[in-house]
N, C-alpha and C positions, 0 to 999 in steps of 0.2 A: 791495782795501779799504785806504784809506792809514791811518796811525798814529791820525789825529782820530776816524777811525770806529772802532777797533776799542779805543780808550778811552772811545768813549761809550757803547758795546754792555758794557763790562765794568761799566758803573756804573749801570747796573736795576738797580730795588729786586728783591732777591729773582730775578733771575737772568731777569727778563721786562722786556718793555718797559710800561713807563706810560701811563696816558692822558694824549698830549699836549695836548688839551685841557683837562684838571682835574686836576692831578693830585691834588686835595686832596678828589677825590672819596668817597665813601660805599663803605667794603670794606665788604661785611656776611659776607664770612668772618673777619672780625678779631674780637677783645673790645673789651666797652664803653668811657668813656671812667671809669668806676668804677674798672674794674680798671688801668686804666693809671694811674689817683691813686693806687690800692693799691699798687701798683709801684714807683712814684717813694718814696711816704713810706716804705714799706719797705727801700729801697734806701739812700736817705737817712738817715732817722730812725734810732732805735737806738744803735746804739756809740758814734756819736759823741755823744750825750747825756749817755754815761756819765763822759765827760772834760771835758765846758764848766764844771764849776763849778773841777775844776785849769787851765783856759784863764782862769778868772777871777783866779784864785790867782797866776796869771804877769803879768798886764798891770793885776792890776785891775779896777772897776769899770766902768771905760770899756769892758770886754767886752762888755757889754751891748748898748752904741751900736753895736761894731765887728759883733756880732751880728746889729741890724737893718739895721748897712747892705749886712751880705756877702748876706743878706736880697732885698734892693732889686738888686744888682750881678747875684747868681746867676739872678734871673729875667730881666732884660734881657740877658743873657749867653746864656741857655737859649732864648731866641724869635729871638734873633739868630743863633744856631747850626741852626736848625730853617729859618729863612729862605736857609741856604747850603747847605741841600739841595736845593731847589727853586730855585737861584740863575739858571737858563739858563730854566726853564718848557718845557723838552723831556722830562726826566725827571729821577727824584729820586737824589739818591745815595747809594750801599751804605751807608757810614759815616762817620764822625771822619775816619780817616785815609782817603778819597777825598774830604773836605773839602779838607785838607788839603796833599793830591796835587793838587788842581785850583787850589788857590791859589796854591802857591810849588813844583809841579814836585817834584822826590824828596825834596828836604830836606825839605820841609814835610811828605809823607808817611812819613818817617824823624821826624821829629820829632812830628809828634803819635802814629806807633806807640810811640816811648820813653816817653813822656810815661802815652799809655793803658793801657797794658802795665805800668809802675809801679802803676798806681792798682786794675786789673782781677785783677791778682797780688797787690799789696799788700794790697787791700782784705782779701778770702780770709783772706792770711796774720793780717794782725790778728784778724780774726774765732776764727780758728785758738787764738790766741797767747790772747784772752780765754775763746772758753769752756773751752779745759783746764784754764785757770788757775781760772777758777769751779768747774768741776770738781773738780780736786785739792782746792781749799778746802770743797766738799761733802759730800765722798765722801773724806772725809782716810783716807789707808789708805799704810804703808811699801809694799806689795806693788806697787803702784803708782806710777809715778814720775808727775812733771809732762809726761814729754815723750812716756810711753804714751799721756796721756789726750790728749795734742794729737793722736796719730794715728789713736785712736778715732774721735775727733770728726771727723778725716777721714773714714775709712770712713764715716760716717754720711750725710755733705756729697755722699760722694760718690754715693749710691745714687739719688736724684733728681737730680743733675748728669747722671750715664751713662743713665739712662732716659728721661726727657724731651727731646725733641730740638731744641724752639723756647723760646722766650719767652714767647708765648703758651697754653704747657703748661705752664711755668715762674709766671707770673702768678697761677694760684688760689692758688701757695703764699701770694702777697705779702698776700693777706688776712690770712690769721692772722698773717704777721710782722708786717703792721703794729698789729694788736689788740694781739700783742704790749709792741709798741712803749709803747702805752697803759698798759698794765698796769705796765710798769717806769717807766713814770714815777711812777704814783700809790705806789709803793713806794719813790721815791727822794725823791719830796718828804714820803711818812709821816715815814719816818726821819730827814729832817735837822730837819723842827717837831719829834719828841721829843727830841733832842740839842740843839737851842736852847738851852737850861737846864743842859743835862750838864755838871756840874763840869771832866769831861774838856777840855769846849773852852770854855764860860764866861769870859770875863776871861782866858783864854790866848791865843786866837788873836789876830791884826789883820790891819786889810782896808785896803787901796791903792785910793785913786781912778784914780791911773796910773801906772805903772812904763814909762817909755816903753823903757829897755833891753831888755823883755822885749815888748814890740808887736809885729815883726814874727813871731815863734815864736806869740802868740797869734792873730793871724789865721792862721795856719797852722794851727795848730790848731781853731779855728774854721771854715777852710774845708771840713776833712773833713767835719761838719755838711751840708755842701752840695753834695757830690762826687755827683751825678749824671748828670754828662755823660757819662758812659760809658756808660751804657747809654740814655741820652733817646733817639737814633736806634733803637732797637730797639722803645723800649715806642710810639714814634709809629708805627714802621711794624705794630704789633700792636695801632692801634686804630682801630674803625671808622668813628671820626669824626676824621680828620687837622685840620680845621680848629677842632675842640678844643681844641689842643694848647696856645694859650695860656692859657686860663682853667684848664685841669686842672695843668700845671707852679705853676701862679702860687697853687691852691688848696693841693696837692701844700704846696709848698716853706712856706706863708704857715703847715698846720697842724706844720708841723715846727718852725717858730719859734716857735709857742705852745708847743710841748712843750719846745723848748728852753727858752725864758726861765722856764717854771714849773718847771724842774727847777735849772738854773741860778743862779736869785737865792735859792731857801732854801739851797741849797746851800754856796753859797759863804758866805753870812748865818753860818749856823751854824759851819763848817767853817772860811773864812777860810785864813792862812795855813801851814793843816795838814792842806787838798784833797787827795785823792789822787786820781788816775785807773787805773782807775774809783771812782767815786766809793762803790760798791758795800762797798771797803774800810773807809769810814769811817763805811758805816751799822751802827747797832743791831743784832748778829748774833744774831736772833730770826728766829722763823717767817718773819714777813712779808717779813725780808731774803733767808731763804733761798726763799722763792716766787720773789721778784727773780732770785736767783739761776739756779734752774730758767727762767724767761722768758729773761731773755736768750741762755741755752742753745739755747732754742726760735729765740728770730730770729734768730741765728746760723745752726743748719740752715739755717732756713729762706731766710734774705739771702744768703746765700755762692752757691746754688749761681744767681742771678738774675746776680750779678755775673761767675761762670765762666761759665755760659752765653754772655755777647753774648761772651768773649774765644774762646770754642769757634768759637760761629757768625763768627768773620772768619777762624781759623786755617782751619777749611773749606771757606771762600768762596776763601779765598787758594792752598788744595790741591787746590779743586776736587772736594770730597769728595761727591758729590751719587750719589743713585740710576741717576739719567740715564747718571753718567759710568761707576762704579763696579760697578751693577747693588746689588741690595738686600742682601745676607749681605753683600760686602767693603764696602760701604760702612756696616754697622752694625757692622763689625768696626772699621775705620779712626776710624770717630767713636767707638768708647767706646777706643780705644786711646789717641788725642790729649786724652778727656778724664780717663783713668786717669792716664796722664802730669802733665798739667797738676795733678792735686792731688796727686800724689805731689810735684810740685814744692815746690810752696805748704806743705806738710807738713814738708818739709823744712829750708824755711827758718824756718815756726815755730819749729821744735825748736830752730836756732840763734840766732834771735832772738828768746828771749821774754820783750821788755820792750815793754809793752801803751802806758805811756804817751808814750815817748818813741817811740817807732814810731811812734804814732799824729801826734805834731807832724811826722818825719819824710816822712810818708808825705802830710800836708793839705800840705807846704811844695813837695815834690818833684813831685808830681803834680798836685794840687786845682790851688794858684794857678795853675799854667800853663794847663792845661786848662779852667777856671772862668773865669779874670778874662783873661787874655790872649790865648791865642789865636781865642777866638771872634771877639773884635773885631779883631784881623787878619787874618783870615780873611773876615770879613764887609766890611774894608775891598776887599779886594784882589778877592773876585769879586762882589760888588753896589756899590762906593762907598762912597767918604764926602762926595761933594760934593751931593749931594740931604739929606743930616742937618743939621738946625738948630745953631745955632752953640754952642749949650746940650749938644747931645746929642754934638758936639765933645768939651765939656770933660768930661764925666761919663764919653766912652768914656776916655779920658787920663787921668782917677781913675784909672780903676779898673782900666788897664793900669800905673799906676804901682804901685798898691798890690801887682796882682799880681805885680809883678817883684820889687819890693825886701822882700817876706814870703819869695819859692822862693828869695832867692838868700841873705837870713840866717838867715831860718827853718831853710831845711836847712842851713847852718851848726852851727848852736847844736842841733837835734835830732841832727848826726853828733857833736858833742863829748861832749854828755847821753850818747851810747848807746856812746861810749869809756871813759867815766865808769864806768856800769852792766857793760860787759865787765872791766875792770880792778880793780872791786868784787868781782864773783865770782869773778875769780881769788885775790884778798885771800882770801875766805872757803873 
């Protein structure tokens, strides 16, 4: 068997071969295409909601636009990535990084593993970093430090991370995160109409049409909003209708931008130049705030462990950790070992990073753009073409690989000085 074949046998979906004639056939051992919208918005939605009206606060009202268009980019992004699975019509491939590997050879699958691997870690750790911090502010108590409650909330993440072994066992949780998701909004937007008026911010704050200094940190920010590429190969191969896949992303991502924009414009309306992220900080600390509070707790559990999982499911694909290979006891030993590890990691870095808002710019500049706006369309170039695409769909790919370069490469700029800034601060105090 030469090299060609024995790379095409390691890139079935799921460790079998495909049907080479359909592969976009009807799994009726998968979930619906429901649960895979619940997936996506779950995945998506949430945390980053909580920072778009300080994404506003940075660039501006123009956020709004930069909004709808990361909007319009992340789904053309996301059906073009899903089309370089299926790029040969022999079979589908494992993930991102065998995208990746089939387009540009190791660098490419070195580069999109850096890239996924910031965003599949990062993500976690943010999550980590905000519900302690909610936490602590909930349950105020000396006895307890900020950086116990962040490893609480590990242990919590991690109890469905190590018990559930797919995504598709992972997927009932995305229901209530995204209900969730719902819920924290309607409490984000109570709170900034009763502070409308608030003497606090009344005639205090001011709002910027555009701050172009601070634009590429604000799509960065912004693209966290839309960080679902990491795991879209997992929730497609976990639904029973593959050729769904673009009406469900496109409905998926379209109610996430409602949520965003109705949380977003009172937000920033009221708040203005005195945004925090989360925004959770500057609401009315009353019941209704502290219910917000309690939610987002919840979709944290409940998002974290969707995002470790697809990073589990490659570390095993890549170790070969399978029953098959393994036999059933060391192979449930080795998969909760690899995913004990992994949020002890995540945990770890919380406790040393826990700055929610500039992490979060950090982590949309470092990760999101690359993976969102860049390489899908490189990717897409180099194993389908770009000479069949209209001259139009040309310039729109060249947007939006330009925006994504020049947001990862000053974005993450200006979120590593921010987060020198905020280290140097706490050693002041």
């Amino acid at each position: 068997m030469d090299k060609q074949e024995v790379f095409e046998a390691m890139s079935v979906m799921s460790d079998k071969e495909s049907d080479a004639t359909d592969l976009l056939a009807e799994r009726p051992e998968q979930g619906s295409s429901f649960l895979a919208y619940a997936n996506v918005v779950c995945v998506v939605a949430g945390t980053g909601t909580l920072g778009l009206p300080y994404a506003l606060m940075m660039g501006g009202w123009i956020g709004v636009g930069i909004l709808l268009l990361s909007l319009l980019m992340s789904i053309y992004t996301a059906i073009l990535l899903m089309k370089c699975l299926y790029y040969n019509g022999k079979y589908r491939l494992s993930s991102y990084q065998e995208v990746g590997r089939h387009a540009f050879g190791r660098a490419g699958l070195i580069a999109v593993w850096f890239f996924h691997t910031s965003i599949v870690i990062g993500a976690p750790v943010m999550y980590l970093i905000l519900a302690g911090t909610e936490m602590n502010t909930l349950v105020h108590t000396d006895a307890i430090s900020l950086k116990i409650w962040i490893w609480i909330c590990a242990a919590i993440i991690a109890v469905p991370f190590v018990l559930m072994k797919t995504l598709k066992e992972v997927a009932v949780m995305s229901v209530f995160g995204a209900l969730a998701t719902f819920v924290l909004v309607i409490v984000a937007v109570r709170g900034s109409v009763m502070d409308l008026h608030n003497p606090e911010y009344a005639g205090r704050v001011t709002h910027s049409n555009v701050i172009l200094a601070n634009l590429p940190t604000t799509v960065a920010s912004i693209s966290i909003c839309f960080g679902g590429n990491v795991v879209y190969m997992h929730v497609e191969e976990a639904m029973r209708y593959p050729k769904s896949w673009n009406r469900v992303v496109a409905a998926a991502l379209a109610t996430c931008s409602v949520l965003y924009v109705v949380t977003a414009v009172p937000g920033y309306l009221t708040y203005g130049s005195m945004a925090k992220s989360p925004i959770l900080a500057n609401l009315p600390q009353d019941i209704a705030t502290k219910i917000g509070t309690v939610v987002i707790i919840i979709h944290v559990i409940l998002a974290a462990p969707i995002l470790l999982t697809s990073f589990a499911l490659e570390l095993e694909r890549l170790f070969d950790i399978t029953v098959a290979r393994r036999g059933k006891i060391m192979e449930r030993m080795w998969r909760s070992l690899i995913r004990l590890a992994t949020i002890g990691i995540c945990g770890g870095i919380a406790c040393t990073v826990p700055y929610f808002g500039d992490f979060l710019s950090l982590l949309g500049a470092l990760g999101n753009c690359t993976l969102i706006f860049v390489l899908p369309i490189l990717c897409y170039f180099k194993l389908v073409g770009w000479r069949q695409m209209r001259w139009y769909e040309l310039i729109w790919c060249a947007v939006i690989v330009a925006i994504g370069l020049v947001s990862a490469v000053i974005g993450s700029m200006d979120a590593i000085k921010a987060l020198c800034v905020d280290f140097q601060n706490d050693q002041g105090n």
